[in-house]
C-alpha positions as CSV (number, residue, x, y, z in Angstrom):
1,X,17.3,-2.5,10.9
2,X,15.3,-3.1,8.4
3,X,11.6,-2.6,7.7
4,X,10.0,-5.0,5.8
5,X,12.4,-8.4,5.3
6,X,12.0,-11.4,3.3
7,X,13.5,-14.9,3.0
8,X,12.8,-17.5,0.5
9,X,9.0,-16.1,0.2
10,X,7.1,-18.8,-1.8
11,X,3.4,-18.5,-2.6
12,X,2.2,-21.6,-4.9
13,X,-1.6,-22.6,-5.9
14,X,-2.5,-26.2,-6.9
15,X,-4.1,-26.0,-9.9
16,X,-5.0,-29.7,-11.4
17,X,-1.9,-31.9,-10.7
18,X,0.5,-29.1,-11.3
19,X,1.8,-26.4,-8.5
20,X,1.3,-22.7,-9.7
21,X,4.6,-20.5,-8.3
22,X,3.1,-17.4,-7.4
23,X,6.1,-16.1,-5.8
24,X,9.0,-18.4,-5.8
25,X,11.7,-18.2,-2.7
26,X,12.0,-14.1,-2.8
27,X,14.5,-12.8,-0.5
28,X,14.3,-8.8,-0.3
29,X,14.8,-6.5,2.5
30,X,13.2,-2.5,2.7
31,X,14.5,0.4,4.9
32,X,12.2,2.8,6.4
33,X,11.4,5.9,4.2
34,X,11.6,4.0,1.1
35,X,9.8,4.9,-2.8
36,X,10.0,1.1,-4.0
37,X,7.9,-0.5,-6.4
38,X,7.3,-3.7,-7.6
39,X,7.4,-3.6,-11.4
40,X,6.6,-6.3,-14.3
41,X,4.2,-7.8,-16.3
42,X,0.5,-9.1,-15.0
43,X,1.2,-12.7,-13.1
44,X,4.5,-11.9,-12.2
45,X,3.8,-11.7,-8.5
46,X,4.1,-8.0,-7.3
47,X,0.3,-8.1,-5.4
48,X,1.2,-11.6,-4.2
49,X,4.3,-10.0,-2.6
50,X,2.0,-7.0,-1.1
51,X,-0.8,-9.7,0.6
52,X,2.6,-11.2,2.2
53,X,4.2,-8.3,3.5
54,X,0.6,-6.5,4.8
55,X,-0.7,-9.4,6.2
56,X,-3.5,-10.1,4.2
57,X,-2.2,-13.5,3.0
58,X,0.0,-16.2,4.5
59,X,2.9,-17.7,2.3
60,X,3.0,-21.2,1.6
61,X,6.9,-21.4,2.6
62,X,9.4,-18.9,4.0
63,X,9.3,-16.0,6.0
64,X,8.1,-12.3,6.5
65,X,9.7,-9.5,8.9
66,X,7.6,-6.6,9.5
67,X,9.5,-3.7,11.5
68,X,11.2,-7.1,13.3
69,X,7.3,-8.9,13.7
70,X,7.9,-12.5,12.1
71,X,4.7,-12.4,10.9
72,X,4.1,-16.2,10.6
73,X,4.1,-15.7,14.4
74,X,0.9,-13.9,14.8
75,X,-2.5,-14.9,15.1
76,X,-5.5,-14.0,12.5
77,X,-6.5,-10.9,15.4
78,X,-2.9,-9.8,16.0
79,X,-2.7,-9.6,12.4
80,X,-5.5,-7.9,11.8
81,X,-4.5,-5.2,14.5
82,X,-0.5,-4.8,12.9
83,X,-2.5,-4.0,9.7
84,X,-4.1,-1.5,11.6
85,X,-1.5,0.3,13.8
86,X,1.1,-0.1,11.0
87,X,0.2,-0.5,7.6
88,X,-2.1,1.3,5.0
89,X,-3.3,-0.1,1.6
90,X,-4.3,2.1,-1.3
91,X,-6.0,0.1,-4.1
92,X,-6.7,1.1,-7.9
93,X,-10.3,0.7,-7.2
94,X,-10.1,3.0,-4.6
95,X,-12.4,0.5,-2.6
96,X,-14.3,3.6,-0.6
97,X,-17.2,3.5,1.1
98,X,-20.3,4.8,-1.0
99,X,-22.5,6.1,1.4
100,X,-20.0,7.8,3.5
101,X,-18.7,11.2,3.1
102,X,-15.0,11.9,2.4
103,X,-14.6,12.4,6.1
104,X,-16.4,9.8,7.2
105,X,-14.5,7.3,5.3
106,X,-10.5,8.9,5.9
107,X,-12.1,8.5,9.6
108,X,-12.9,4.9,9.8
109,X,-9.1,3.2,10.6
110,X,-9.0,5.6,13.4
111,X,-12.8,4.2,14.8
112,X,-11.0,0.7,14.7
113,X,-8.2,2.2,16.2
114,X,-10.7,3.7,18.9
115,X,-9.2,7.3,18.6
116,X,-11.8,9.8,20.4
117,X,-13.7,12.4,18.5
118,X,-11.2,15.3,18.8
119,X,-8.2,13.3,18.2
120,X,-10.1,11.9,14.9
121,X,-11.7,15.4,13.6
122,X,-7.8,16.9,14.1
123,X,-5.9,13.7,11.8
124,X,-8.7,13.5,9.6
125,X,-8.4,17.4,8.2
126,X,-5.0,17.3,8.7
127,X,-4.6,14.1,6.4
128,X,-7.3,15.6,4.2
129,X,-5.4,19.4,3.7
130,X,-2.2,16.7,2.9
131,X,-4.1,15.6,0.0
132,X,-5.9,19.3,-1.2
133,X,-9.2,18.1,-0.2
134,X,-9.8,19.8,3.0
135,X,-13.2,21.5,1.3
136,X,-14.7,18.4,0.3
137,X,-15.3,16.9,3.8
138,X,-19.1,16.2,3.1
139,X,-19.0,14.7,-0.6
140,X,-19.7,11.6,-1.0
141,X,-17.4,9.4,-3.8
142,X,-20.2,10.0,-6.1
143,X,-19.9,13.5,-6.4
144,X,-15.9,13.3,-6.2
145,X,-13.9,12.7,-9.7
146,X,-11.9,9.7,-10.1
147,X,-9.0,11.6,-9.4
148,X,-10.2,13.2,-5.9
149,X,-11.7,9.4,-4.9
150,X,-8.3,8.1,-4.8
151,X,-6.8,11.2,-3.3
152,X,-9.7,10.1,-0.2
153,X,-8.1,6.5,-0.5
154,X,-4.5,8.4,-0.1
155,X,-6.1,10.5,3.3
156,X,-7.7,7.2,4.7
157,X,-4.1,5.2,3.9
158,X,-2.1,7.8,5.8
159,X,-4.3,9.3,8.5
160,X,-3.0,6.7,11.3
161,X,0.4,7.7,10.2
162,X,1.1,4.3,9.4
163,X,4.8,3.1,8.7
164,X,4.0,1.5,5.5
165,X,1.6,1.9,2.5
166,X,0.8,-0.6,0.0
167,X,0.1,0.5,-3.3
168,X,-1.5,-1.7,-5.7
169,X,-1.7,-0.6,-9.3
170,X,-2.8,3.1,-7.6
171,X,-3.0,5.0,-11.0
172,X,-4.3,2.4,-13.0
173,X,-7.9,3.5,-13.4
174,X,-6.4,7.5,-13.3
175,X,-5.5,9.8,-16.6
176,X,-2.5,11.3,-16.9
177,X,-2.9,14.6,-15.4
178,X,-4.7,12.8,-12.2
179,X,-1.9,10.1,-12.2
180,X,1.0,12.5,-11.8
181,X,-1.2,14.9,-8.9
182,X,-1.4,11.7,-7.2
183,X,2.6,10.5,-7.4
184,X,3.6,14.0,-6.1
185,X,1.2,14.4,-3.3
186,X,2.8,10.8,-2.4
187,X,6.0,11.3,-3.1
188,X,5.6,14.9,-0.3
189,X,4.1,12.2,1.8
190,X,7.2,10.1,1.7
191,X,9.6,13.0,2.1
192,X,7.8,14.3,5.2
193,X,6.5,11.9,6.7
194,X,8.9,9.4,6.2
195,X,6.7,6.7,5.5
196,X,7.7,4.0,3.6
197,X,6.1,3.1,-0.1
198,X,6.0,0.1,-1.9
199,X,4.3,0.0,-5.0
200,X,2.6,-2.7,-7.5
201,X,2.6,-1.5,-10.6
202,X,3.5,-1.8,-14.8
203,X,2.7,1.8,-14.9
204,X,5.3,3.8,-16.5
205,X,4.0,7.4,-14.8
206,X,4.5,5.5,-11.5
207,X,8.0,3.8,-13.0
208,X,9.0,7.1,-12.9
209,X,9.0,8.0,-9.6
210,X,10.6,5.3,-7.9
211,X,14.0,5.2,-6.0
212,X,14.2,1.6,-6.7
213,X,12.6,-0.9,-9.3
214,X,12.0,-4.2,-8.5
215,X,11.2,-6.1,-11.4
216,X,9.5,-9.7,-11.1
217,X,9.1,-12.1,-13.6
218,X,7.1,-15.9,-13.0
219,X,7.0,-14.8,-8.9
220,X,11.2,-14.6,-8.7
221,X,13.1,-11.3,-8.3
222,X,15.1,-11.0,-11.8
223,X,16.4,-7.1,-11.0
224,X,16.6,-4.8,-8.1
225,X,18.1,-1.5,-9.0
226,X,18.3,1.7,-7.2
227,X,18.0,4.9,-9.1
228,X,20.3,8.2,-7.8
């Protein structure tokens, strides 16, 4: 079965008299364990596409399976708790707490999850050491570099084991040294954790990596290749 599944997903904004297609009737299906991304030009849908498929936004028409969830049948709250159990989001912005240590912010989706203290220490350092960054507990972002901030965002992504990430333009505010650290500690992730990827991106460092390239032009799916 798959993992993620979608039929006919349309997104559209009224803008003026005129309807905007944000995504326009994408049907695509994901298998666990997965290195996907979402490639194309800026408009072309691919963080429209993450919103539907990690809950954060609700399409205008068509449907969304998540791990066989329709997700137009939950609530706001059961949303909001899939998200949590299921899904982690890593952003280019890194979007990481300033005043909280690296610890302190790979251990917040376990407080929402209402882990206790032992169980959170032991996933946080272990999700932590999976990233390199298991002596920099007690930094805060402002004395990480760029690099290490988003390596945090990777920890705090996959310290609930989730079944999915969502990766939104990850390397974008990254060099290239940085950018390529950051695919392979993702791409060990993948292989052994088995968690599924999906990426938004018009990087080529990240084009690299993928198993399959989804390319989307004016929200419709216009190639879907896998790469042996």
């Amino acid at each position: 079965m798959a993992i993620i599944e979608t039929k006919d997903l349309t997104k559209t904004y009224r803008m003026g008299h005129a309807t905007i297609y944000a995504l326009n009737r994408v049907t695509l299906s994901f298998e666990k364990g997965e290195f996907a991304g979402l490639i194309g030009p800026s408009g072309s849908g691919k963080t429209t596409f993450l919103n539907m498929v990690g809950l954060l936004d609700r399409p205008t028409d068509g449907h969304v399976s998540v791990m066989g969830r329709d997700t137009g049948e939950l609530s706001s709250k059961e949303a909001a708790l899939f998200r949590r159990l299921h899904i982690g989001f890593i952003f280019q912005t890194f979007n990481l707490f300033p005043h909280y240590t690296a610890f302190e912010n790979v251990e917040f989706p376990l407080l929402l999850l209402k882990f206790d203290a032992r169980t959170r220490k032991r996933m946080v350092m272990e999700a932590l050491e999976m990233v390199g960054l298991a002596d920099r507990t007690k930094s805060r972002p402002s004395e990480l570099s760029g690099g290490e901030c988003q390596r945090v965002a990777i920890a705090r992504a996959i310290v609930k084991r989730p079944d999915i990430v969502l990766a939104d333009e990850p390397t974008a505010n990254l060099d290239a040294e940085n950018s390529y650290n950051i695919l392979e500690i993702m791409v060990r992730i993948n292989r052994e954790l088995k968690t599924t990827f999906i990426f938004a991106t018009h990087d080529e460092k990240v084009i690299k990596y993928l198993k399959r390239k989804i390319t989307l032009n004016d929200g419709k799916v216009v190639d879907d290749v896998v790469v042996q």
